[in-house]
Structure formats: structure tokens, C-alpha cells
ROLO-659404 format. One line per field, with one value per residue (C-alpha): residue number from 0; residue in three letters; x, y, z. Coordinates in nm, 3 decimals. Last residue first. Example, Ala and Ser with C-alpha at 12.3 -4.5 7.8 and 13.67 -1.06 7.14 Angstrom:
! residues 2
pos	1:0
code	SER:ALA
px	1.367:1.230
py	-0.106:-0.450
pz	0.714:0.780
***
This chain:
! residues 139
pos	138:137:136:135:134:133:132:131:130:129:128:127:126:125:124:123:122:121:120:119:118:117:116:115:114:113:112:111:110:109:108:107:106:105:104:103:102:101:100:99:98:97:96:95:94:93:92:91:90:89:88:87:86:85:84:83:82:81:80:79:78:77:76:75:74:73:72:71:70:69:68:67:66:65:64:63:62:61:60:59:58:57:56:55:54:53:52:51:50:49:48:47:46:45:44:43:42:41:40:39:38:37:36:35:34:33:32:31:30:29:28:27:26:25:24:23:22:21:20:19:18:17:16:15:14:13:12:11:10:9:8:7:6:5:4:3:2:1:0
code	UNK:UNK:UNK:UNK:UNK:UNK:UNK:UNK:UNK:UNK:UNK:UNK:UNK:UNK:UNK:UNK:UNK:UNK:UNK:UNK:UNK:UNK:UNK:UNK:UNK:UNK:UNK:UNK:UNK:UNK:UNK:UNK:UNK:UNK:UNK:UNK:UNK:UNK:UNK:UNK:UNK:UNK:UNK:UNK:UNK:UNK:UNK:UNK:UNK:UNK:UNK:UNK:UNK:UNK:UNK:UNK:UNK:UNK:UNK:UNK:UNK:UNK:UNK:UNK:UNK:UNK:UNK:UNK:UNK:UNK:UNK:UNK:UNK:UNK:UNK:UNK:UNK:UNK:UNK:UNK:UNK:UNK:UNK:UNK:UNK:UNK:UNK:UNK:UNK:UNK:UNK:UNK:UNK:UNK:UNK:UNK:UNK:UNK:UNK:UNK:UNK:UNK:UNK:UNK:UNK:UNK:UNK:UNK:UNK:UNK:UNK:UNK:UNK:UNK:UNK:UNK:UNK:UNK:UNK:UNK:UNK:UNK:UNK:UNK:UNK:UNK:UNK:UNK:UNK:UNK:UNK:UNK:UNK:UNK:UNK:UNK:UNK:UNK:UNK
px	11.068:10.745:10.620:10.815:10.926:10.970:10.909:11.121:10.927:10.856:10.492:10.567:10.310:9.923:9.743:9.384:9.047:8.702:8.380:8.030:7.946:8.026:7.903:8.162:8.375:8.758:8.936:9.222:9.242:8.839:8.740:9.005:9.129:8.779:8.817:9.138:8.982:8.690:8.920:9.057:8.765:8.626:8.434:8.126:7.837:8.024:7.698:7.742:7.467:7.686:7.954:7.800:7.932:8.331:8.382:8.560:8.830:9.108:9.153:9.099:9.477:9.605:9.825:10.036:10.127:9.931:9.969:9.676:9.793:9.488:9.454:9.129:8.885:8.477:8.345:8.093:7.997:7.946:8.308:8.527:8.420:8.620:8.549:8.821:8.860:8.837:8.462:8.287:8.532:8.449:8.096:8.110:8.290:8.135:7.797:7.915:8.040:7.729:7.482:7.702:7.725:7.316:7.244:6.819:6.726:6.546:6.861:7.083:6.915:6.883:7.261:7.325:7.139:7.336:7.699:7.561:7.461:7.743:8.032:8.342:8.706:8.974:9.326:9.575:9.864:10.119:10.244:10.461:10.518:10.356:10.595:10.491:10.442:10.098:9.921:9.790:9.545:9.190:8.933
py	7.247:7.337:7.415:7.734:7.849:8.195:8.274:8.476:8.555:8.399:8.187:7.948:7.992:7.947:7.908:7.763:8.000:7.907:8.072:7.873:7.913:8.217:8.049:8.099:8.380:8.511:8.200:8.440:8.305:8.391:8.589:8.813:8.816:8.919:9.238:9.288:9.288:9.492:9.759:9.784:9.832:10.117:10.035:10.270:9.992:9.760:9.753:9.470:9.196:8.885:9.025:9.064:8.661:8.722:9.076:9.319:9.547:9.332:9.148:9.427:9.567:9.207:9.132:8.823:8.862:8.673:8.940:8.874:8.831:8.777:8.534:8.549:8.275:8.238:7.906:7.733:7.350:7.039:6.882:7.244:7.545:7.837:8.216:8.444:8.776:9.150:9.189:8.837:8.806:9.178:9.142:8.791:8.965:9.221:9.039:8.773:9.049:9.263:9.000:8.875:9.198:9.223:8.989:9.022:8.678:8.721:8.889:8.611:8.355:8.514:8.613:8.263:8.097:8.357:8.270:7.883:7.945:8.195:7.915:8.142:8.123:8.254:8.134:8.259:8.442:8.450:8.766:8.836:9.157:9.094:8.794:8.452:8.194:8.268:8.232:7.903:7.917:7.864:7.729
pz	-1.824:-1.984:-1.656:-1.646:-1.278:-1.438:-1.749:-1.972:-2.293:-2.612:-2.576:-2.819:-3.099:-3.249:-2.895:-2.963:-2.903:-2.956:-2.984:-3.023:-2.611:-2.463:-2.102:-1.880:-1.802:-1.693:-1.871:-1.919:-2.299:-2.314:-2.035:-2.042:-2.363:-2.476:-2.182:-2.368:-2.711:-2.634:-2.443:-2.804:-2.989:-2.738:-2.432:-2.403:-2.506:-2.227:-2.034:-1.755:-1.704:-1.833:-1.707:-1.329:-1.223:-1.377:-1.151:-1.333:-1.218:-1.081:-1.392:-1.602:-1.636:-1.764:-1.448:-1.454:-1.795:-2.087:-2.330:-2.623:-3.047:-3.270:-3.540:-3.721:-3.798:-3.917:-3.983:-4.122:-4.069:-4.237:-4.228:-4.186:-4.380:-4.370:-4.345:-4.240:-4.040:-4.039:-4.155:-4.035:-3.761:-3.616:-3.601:-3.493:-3.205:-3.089:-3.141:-2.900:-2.654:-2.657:-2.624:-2.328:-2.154:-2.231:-2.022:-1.991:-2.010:-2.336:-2.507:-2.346:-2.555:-2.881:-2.854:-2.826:-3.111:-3.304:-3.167:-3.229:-3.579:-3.659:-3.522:-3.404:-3.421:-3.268:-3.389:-3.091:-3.095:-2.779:-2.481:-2.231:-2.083:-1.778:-1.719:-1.743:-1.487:-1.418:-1.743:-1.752:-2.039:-1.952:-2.253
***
């Protein structure tokens, strides 16, 4: 999922619902151990780690769930746009990243549309964005 994010100001900012699908997430991991990318092992298990502790568990037609809602700024210049390259994630160590560098790198590849290839997450915008945005499309 991309979000359009370039007519907003840096201090703007929305909530999304993110959700993940264990099997999929877990499938996933497996994957990416045996291929060596270890930035996406470490970002999938981030975050089924923190949905399944700090979020929601919901069942929708045959399949389970896990939610939160999680607010991301959506400004012109999240501060790791310029510093990480979208093609070495997958093969980047992020073991030294706190919780909240998580987050933002997550916001970058997965509101930002930063990254491919996290398949079994989602993310869907939950508000208006409230800010003052120039040349908004909306108008």
C-alpha cells in the first residue's frame, strides 16, 4: 500500500488500522530466514510481536487477525527517507533500532510505500489527514 504523502506538511500526520495475518507473517519469516534477509525477519517478527501483546485479535470469515491503530506523520521528509536504501532492507541488521525507530522505519516502508514484499500486513488510513496541505488533491 503507498499513501500519497507529498502535499502535506512535515508536521502532518493520520492513524492507520495495521493488521497482520500470523500464518502468512510466519510463512514469511520462514522464507526470508533461508534466503538470508534478516531485515525482513526482523521487521515481520517486530511486528507480530508487538500486535499479539499491544494489539487486537479478531476473526474475520475464516481467518485470524491481529489489529492496532497507530498514528505515522506523513510530512515530506520522514527522517529515514534519505538514509535507507529500499533494495538492502531486506539484508540490513536493525537488531540496534529501538521501538520507536521500529515504528518510523515501519512507516516507512509500509504507509511511505518504502519496501516490497512484507506480505500478510496491511495498513488502511482511519481519519482525515488534519493539516494544511498544499496543492491538496482532495480539492
Amino acid at each position: 500500500m503507498k499513501i500519497r504523502s507529498d502535499f502535506v506538511t512535515n508536521s502532518s500526520s493520520a492513524s492507520f488500522v495495521i493488521t497482520i495475518k500470523e500464518d502468512i507473517v510466519n510463512d514469511n519469516i520462514k522464507h526470508y530466514q533461508e534466503s538470508g534477509k534478516n531485515g525482513r525477519v526482523q521487521l515481520l517478527t517486530f511486528l507480530k510481536e508487538e500486535l499479539k501483546k499491544g494489539g487486537y485479535k479478531t476473526h474475520m470469515g475464516a481467518g485470524e487477525y491481529y489489529f492496532t491503530i497507530k498514528e505515522f506523520a506523513l510530512g515530506k521528509s520522514i527522517e529515514l527517507d534519505e538514509k535507507i536504501d529500499p533494495e538492502k532492507i531486506a539484508f540490513t541488521d536493525f537488531s540496534d533500532l529501538s521501538d520507536e525507530e521500529m515504528w518510523k522505519l515501519i512507516n516507512w516502508i509500509i504507509i511511505k510505500g518504502g519496501s516490497r514484499d512484507l506480505f500478510g500486513i496491511g495498513a488502511t488510513q482511519t481519519n482525515e489527514l488534519d493539516c494544511e496541505c498544499e496543492d491538496d488533491p482532495r480539492d
